[in-house]
N, CA, C and O atoms as a Maestro MAE file, in Angstrom:
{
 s_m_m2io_version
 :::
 2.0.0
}

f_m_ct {
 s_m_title
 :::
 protein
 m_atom[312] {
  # First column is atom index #
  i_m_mmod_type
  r_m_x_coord
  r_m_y_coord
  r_m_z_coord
  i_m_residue_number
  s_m_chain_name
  s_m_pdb_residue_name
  s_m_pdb_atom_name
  i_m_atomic_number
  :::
  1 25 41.746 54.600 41.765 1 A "UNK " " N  " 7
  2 3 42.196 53.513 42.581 1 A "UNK " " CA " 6
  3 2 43.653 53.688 43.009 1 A "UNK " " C  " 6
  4 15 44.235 53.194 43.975 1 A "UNK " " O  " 8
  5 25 44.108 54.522 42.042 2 A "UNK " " N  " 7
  6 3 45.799 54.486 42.773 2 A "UNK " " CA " 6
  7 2 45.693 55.057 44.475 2 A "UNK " " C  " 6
  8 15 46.138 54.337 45.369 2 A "UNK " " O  " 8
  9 25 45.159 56.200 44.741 3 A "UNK " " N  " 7
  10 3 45.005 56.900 46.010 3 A "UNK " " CA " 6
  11 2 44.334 55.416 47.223 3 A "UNK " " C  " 6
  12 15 44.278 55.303 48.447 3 A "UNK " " O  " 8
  13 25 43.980 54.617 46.184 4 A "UNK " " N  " 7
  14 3 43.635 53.129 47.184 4 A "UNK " " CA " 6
  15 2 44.748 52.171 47.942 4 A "UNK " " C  " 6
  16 15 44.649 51.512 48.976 4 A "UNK " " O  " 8
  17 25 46.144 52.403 46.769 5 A "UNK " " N  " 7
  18 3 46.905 51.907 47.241 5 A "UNK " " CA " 6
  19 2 48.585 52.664 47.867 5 A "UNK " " C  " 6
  20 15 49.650 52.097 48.114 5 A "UNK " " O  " 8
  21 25 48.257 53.897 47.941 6 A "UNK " " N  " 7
  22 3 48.889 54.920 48.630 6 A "UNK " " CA " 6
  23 2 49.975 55.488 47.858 6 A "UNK " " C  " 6
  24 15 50.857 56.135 48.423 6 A "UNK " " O  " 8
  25 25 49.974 55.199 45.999 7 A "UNK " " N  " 7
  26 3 50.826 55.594 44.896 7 A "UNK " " CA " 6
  27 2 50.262 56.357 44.696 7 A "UNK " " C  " 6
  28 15 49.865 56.072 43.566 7 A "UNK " " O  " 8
  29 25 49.642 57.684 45.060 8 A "UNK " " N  " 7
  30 3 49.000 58.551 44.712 8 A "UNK " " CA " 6
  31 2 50.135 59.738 44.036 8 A "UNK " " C  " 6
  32 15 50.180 60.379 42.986 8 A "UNK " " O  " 8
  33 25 50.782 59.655 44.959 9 A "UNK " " N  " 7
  34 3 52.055 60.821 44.958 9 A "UNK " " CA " 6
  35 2 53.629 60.767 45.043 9 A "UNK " " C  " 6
  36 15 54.279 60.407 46.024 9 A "UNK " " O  " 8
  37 25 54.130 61.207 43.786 10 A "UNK " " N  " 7
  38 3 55.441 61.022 43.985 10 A "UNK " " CA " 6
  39 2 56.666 62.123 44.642 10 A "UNK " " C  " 6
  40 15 56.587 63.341 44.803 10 A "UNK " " O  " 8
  41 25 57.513 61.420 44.864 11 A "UNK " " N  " 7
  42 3 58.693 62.332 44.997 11 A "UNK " " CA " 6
  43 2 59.208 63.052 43.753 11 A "UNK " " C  " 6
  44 15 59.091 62.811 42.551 11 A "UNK " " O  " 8
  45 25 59.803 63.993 44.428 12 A "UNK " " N  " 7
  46 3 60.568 64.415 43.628 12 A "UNK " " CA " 6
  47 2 61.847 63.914 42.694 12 A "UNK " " C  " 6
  48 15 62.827 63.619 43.378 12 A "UNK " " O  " 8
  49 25 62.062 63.729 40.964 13 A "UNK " " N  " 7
  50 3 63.171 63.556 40.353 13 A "UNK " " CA " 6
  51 2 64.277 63.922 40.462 13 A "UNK " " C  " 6
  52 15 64.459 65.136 40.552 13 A "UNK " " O  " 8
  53 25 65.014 63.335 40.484 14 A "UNK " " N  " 7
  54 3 66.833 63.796 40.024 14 A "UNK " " CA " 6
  55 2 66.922 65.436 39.517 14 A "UNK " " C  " 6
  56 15 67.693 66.297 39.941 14 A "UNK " " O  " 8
  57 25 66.157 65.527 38.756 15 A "UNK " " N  " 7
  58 3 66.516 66.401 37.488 15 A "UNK " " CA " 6
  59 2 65.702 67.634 38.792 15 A "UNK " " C  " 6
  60 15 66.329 68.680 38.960 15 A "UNK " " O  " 8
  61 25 64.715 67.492 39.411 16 A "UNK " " N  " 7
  62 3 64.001 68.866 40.185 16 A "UNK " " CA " 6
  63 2 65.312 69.254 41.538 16 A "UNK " " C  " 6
  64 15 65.779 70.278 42.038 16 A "UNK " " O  " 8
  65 25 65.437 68.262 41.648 17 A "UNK " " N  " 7
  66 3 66.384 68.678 43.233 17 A "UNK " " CA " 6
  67 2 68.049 68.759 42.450 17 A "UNK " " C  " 6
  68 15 68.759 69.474 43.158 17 A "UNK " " O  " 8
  69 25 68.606 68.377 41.563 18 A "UNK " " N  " 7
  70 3 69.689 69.312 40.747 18 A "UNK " " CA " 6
  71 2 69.161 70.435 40.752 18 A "UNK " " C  " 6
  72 15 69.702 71.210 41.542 18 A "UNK " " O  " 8
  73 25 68.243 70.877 40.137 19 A "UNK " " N  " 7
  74 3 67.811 72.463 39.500 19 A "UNK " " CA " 6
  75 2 67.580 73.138 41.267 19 A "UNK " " C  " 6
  76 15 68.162 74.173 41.592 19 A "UNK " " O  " 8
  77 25 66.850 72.528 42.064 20 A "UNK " " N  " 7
  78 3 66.519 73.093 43.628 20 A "UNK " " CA " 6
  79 2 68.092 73.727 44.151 20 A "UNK " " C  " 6
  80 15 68.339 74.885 44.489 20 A "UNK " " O  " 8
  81 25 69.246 72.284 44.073 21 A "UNK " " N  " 7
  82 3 70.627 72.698 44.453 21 A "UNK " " CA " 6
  83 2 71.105 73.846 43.878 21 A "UNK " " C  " 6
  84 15 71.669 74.713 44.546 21 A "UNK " " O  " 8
  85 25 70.889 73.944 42.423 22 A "UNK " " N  " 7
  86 3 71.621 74.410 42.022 22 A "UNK " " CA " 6
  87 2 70.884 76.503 42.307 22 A "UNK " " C  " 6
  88 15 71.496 77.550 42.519 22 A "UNK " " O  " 8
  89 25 69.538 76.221 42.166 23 A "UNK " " N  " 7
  90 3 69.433 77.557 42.434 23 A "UNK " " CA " 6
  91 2 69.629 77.761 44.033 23 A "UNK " " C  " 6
  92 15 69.823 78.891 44.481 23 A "UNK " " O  " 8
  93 25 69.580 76.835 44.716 24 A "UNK " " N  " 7
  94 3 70.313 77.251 46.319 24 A "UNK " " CA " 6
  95 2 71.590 77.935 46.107 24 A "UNK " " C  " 6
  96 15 71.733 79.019 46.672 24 A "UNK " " O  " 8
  97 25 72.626 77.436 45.319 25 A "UNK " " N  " 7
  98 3 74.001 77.852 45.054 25 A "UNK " " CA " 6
  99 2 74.060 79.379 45.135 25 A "UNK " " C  " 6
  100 15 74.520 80.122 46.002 25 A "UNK " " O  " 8
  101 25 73.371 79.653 43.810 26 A "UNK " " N  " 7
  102 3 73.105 80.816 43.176 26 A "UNK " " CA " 6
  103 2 72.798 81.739 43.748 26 A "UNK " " C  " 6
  104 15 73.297 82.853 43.587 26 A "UNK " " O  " 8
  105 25 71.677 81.375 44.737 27 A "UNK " " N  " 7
  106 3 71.273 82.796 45.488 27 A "UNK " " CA " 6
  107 2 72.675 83.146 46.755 27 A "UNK " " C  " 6
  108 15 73.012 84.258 47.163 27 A "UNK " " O  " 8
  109 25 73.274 81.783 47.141 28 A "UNK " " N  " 7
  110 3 73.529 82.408 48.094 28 A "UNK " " CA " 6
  111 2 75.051 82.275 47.504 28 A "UNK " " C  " 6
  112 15 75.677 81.322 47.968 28 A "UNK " " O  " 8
  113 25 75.587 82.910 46.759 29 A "UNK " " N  " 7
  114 3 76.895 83.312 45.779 29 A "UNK " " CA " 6
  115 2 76.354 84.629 45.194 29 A "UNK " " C  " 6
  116 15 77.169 85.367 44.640 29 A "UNK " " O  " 8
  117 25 74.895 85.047 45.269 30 A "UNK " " N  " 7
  118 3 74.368 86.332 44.808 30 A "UNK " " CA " 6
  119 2 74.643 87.068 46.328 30 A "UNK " " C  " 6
  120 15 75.350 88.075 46.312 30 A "UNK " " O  " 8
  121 25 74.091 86.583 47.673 31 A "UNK " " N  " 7
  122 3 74.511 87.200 49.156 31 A "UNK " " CA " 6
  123 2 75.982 87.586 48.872 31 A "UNK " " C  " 6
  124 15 76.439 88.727 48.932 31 A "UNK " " O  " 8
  125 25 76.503 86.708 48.625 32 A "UNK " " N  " 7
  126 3 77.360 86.767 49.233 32 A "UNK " " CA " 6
  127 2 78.480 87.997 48.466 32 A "UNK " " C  " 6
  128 15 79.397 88.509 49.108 32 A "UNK " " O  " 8
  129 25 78.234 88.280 47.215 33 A "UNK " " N  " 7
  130 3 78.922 89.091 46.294 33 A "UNK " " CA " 6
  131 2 78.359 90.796 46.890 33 A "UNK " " C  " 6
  132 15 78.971 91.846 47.084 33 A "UNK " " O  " 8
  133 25 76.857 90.376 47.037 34 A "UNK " " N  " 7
  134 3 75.895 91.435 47.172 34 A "UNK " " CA " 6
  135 2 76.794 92.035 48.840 34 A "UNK " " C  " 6
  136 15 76.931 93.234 49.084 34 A "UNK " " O  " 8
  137 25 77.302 90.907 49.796 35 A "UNK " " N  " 7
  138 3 78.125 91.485 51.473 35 A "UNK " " CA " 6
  139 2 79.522 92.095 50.862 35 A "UNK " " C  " 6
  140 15 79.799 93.263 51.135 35 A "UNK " " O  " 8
  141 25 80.122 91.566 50.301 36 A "UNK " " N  " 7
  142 3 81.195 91.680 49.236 36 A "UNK " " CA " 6
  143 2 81.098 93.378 49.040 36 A "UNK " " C  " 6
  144 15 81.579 94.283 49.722 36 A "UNK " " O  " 8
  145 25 80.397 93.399 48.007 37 A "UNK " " N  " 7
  146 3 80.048 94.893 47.494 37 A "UNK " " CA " 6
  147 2 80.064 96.052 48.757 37 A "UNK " " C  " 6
  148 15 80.759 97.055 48.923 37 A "UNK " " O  " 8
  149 25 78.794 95.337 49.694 38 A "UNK " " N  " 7
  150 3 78.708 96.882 50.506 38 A "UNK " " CA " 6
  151 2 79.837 96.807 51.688 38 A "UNK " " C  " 6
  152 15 79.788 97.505 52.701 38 A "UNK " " O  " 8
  153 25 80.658 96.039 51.458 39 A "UNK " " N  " 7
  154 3 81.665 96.089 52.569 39 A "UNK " " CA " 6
  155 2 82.743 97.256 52.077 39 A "UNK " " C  " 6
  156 15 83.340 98.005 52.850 39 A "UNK " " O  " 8
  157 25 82.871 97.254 50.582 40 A "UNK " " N  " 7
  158 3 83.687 97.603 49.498 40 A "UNK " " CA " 6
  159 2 83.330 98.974 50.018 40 A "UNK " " C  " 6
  160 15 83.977 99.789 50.676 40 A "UNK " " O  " 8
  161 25 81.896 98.985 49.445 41 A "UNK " " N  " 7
  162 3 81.356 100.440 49.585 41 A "UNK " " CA " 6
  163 2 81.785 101.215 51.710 41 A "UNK " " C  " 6
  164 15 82.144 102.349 52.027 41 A "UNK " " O  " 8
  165 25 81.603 100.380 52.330 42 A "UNK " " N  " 7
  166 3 81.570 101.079 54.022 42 A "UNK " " CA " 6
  167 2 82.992 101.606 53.775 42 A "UNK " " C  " 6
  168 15 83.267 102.789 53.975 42 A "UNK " " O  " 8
  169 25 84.237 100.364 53.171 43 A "UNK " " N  " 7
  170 3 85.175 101.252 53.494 43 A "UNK " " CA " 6
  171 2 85.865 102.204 52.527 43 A "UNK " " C  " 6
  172 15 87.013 102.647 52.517 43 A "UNK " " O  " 8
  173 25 84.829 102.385 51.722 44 A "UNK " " N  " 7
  174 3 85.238 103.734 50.410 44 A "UNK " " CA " 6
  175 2 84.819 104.542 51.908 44 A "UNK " " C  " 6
  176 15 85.626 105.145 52.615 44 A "UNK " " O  " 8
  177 25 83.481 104.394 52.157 45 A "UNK " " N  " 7
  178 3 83.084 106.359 52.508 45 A "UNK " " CA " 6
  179 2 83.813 106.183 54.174 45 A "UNK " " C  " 6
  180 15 83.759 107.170 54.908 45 A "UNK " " O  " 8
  181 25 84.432 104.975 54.656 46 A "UNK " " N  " 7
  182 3 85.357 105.174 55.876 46 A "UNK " " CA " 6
  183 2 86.800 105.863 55.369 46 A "UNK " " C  " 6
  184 15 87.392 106.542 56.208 46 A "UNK " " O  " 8
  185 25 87.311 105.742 54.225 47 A "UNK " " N  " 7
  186 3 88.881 106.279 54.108 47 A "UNK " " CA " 6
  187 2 88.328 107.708 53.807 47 A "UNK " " C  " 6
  188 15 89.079 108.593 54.215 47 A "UNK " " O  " 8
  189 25 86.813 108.285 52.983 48 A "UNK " " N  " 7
  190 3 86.530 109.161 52.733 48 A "UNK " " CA " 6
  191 2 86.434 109.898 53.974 48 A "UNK " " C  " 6
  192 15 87.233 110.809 53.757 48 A "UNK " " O  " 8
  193 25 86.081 110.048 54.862 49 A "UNK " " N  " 7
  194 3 85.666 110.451 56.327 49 A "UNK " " CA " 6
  195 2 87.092 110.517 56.877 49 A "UNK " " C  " 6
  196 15 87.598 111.634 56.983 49 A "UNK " " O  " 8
  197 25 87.766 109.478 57.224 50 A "UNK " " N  " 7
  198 3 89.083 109.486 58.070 50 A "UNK " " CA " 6
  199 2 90.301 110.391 56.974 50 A "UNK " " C  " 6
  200 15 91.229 111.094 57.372 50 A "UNK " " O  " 8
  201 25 89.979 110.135 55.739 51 A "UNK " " N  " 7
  202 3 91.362 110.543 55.177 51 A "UNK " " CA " 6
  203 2 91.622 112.116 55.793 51 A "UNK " " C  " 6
  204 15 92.714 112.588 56.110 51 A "UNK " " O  " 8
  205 25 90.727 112.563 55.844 52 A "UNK " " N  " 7
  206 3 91.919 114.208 56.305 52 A "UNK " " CA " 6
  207 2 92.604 114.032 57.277 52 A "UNK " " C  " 6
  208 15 93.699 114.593 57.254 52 A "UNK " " O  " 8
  209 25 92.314 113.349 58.283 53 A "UNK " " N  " 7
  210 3 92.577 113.411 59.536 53 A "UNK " " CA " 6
  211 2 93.734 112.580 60.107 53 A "UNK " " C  " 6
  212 15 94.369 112.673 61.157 53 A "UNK " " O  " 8
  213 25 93.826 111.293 58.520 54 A "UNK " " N  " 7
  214 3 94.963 110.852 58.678 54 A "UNK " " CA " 6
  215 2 96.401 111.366 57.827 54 A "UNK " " C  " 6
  216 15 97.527 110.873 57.879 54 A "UNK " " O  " 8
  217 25 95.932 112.474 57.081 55 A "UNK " " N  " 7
  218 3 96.727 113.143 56.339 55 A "UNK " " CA " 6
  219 2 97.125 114.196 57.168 55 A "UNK " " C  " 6
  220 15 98.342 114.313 57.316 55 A "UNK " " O  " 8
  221 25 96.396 114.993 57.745 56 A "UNK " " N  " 7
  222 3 97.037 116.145 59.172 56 A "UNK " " CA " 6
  223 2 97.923 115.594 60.016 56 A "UNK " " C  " 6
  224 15 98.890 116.245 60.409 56 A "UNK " " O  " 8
  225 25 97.660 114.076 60.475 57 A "UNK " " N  " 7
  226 3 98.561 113.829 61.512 57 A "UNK " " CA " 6
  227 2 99.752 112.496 60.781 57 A "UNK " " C  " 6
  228 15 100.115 111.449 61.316 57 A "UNK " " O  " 8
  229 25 100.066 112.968 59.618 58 A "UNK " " N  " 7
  230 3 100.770 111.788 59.018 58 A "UNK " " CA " 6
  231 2 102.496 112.629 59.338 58 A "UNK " " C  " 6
  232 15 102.759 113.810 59.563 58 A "UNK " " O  " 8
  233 25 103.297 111.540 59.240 59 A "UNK " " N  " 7
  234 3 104.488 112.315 59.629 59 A "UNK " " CA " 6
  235 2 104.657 113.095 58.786 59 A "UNK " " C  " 6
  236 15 104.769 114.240 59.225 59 A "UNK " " O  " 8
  237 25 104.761 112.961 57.308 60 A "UNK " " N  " 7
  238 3 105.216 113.838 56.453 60 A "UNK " " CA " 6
  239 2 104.715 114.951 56.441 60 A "UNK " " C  " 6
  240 15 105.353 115.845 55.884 60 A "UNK " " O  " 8
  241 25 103.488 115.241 57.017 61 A "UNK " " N  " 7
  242 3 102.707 116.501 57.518 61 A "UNK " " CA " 6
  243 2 103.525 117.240 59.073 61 A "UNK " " C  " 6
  244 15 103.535 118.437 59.358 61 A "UNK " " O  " 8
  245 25 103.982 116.409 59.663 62 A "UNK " " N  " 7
  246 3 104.788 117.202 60.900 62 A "UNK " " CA " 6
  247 2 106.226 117.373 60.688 62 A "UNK " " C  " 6
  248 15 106.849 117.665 61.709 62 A "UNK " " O  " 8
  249 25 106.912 117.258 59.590 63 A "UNK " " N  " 7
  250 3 108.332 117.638 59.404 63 A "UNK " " CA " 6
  251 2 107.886 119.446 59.546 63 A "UNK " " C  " 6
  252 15 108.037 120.245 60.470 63 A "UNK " " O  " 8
  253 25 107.497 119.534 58.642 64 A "UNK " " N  " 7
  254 3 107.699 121.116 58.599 64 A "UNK " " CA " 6
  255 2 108.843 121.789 57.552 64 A "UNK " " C  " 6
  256 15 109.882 121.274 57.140 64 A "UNK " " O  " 8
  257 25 108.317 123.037 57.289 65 A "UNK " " N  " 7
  258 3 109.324 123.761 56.471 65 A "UNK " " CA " 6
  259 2 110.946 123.553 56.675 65 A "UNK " " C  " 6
  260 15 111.863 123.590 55.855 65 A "UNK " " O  " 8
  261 25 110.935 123.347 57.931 66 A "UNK " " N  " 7
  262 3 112.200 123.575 58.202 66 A "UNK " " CA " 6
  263 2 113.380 122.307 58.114 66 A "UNK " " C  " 6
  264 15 114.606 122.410 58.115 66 A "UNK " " O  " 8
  265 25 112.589 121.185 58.045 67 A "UNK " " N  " 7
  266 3 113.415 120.630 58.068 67 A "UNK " " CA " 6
  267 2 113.575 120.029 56.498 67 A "UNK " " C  " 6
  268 15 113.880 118.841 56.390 67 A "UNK " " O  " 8
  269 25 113.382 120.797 55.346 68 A "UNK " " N  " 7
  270 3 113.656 120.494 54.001 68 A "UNK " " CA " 6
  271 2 114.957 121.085 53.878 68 A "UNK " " C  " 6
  272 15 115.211 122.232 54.246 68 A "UNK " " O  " 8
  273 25 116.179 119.910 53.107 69 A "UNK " " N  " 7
  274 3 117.342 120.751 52.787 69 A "UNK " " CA " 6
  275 2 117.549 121.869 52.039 69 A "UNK " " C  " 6
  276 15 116.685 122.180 51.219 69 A "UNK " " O  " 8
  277 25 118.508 122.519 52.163 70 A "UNK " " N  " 7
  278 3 118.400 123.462 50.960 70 A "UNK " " CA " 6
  279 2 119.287 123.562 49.866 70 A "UNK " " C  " 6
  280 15 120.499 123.572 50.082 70 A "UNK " " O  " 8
  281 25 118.901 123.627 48.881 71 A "UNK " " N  " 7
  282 3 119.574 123.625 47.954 71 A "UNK " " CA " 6
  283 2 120.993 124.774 47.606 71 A "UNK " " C  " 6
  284 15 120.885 126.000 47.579 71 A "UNK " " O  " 8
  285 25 122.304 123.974 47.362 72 A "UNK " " N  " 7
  286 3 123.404 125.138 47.417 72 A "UNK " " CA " 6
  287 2 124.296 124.532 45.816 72 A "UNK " " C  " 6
  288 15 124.181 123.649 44.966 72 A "UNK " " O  " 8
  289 25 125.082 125.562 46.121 73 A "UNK " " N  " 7
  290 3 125.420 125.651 44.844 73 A "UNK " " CA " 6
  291 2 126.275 124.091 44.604 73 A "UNK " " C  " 6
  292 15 126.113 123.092 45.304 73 A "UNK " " O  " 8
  293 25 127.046 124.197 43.624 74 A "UNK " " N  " 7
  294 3 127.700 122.244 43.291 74 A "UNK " " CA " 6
  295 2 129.204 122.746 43.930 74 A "UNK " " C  " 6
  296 15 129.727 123.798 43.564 74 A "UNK " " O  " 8
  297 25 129.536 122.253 44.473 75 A "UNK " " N  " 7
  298 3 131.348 122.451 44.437 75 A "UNK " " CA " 6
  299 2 131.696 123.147 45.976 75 A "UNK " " C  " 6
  300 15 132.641 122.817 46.691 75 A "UNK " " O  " 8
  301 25 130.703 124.166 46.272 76 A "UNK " " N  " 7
  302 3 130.849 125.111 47.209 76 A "UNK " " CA " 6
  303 2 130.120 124.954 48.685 76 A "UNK " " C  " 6
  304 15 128.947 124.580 48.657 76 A "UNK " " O  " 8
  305 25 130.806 125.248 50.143 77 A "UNK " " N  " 7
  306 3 130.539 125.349 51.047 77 A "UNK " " CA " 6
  307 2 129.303 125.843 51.763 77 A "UNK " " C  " 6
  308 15 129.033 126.778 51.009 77 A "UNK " " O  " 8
  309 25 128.805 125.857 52.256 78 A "UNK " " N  " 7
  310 3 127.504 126.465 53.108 78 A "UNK " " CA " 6
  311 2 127.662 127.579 53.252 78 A "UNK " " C  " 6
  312 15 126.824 128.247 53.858 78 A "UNK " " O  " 8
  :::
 }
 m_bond[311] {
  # First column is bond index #
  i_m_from
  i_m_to
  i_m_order
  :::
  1 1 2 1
  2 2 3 1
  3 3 4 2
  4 3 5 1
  5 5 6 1
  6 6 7 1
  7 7 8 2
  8 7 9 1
  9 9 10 1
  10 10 11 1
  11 11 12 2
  12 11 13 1
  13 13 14 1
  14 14 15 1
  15 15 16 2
  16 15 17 1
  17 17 18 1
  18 18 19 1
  19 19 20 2
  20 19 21 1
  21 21 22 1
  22 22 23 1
  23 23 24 2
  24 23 25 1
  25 25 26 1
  26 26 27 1
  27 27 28 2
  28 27 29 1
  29 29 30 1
  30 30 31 1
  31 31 32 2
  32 31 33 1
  33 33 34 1
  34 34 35 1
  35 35 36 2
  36 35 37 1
  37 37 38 1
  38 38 39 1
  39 39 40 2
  40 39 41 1
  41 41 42 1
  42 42 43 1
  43 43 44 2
  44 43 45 1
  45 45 46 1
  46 46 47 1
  47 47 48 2
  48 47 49 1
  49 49 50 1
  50 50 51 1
  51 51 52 2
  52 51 53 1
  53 53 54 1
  54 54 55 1
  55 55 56 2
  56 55 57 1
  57 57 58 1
  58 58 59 1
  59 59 60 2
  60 59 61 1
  61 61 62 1
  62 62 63 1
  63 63 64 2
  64 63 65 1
  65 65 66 1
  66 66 67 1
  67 67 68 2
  68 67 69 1
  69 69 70 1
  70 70 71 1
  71 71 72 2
  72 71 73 1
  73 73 74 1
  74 74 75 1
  75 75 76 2
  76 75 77 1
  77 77 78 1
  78 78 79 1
  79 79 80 2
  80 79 81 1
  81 81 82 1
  82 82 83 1
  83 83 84 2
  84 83 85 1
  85 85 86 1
  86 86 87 1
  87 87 88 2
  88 87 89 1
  89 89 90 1
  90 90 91 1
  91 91 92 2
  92 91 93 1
  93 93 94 1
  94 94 95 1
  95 95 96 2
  96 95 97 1
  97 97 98 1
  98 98 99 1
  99 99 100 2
  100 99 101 1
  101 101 102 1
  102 102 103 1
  103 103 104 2
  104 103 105 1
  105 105 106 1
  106 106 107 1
  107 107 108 2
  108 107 109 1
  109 109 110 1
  110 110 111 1
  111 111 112 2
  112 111 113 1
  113 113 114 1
  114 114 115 1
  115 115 116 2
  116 115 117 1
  117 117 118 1
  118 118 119 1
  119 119 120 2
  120 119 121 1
  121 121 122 1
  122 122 123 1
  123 123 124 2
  124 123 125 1
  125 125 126 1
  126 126 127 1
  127 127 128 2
  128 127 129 1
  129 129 130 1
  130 130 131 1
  131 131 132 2
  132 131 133 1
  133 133 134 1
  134 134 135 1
  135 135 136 2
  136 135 137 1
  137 137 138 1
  138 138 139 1
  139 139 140 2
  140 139 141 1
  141 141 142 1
  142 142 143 1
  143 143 144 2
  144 143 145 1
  145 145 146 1
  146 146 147 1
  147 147 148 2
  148 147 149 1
  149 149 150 1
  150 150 151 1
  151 151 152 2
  152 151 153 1
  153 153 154 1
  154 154 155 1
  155 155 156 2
  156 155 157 1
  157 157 158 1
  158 158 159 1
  159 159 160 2
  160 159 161 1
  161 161 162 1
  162 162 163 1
  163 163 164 2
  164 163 165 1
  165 165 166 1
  166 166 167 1
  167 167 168 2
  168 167 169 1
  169 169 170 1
  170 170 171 1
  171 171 172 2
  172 171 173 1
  173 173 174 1
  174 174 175 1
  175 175 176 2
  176 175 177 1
  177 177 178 1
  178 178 179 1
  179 179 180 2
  180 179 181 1
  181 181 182 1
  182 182 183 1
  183 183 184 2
  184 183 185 1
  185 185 186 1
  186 186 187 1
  187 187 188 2
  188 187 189 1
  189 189 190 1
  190 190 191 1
  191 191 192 2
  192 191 193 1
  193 193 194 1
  194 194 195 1
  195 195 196 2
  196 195 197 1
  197 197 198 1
  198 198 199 1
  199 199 200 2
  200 199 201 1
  201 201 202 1
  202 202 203 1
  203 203 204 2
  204 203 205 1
  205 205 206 1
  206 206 207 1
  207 207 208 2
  208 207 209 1
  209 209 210 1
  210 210 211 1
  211 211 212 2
  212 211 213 1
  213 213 214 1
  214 214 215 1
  215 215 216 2
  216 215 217 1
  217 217 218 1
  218 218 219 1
  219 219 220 2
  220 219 221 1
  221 221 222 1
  222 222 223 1
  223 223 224 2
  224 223 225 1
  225 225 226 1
  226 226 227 1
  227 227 228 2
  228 227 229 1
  229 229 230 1
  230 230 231 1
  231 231 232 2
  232 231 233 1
  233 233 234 1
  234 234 235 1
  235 235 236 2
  236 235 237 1
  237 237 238 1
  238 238 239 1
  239 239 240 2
  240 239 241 1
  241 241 242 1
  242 242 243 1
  243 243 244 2
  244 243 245 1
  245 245 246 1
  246 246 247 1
  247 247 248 2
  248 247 249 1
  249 249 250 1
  250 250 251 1
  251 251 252 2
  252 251 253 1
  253 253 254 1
  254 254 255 1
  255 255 256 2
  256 255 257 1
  257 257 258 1
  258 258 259 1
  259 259 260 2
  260 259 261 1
  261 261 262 1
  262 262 263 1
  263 263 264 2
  264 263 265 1
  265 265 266 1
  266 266 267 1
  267 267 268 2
  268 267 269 1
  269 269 270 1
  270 270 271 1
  271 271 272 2
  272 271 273 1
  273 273 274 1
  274 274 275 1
  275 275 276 2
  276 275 277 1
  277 277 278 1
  278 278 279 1
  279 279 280 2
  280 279 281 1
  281 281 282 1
  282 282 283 1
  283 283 284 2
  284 283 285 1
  285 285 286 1
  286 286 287 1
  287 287 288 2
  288 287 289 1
  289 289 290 1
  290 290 291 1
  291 291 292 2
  292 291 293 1
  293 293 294 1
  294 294 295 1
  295 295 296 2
  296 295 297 1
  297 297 298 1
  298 298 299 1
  299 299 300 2
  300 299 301 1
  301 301 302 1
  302 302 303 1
  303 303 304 2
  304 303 305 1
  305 305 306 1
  306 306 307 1
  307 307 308 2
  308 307 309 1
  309 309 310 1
  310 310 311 1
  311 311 312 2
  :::
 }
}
């Protein structure tokens, strides 16, 4: 007789839609660590890839031999 008077079916408790929120949280704090990570990872193997290329053309790479001082004796002239 309940289905007679349309109490057939309830809603949902307090206590189910806390636990619903709370695993909503969760997953998407799991995304979001999980975008986190492989962003980490793109720009490991991007400095891996670019680094030579920014090491060939870095200034300290275009001084050259020549322009290191040279070492002379203490006291004495060139």
């Amino acid at each position: 007789m309940a289905g007679l008077f349309g109490g057939g079916r309830r809603g949902k408790t307090q206590a189910e839609k806390d636990a619903e929120a709370a695993q909503k949280r969760s997953e998407e704090r799991a995304e979001a660590q999980e975008r986190t990570e492989m962003r980490g990872a793109q720009a490991r193997r991007r400095l891996r890839r670019t680094g030579g290329m920014r090491l060939l053309f870095s200034p300290a790479r275009q001084e050259g031999a020549g322009d290191i001082p040279r070492a002379t004796k203490l006291g004495g002239g060139q």
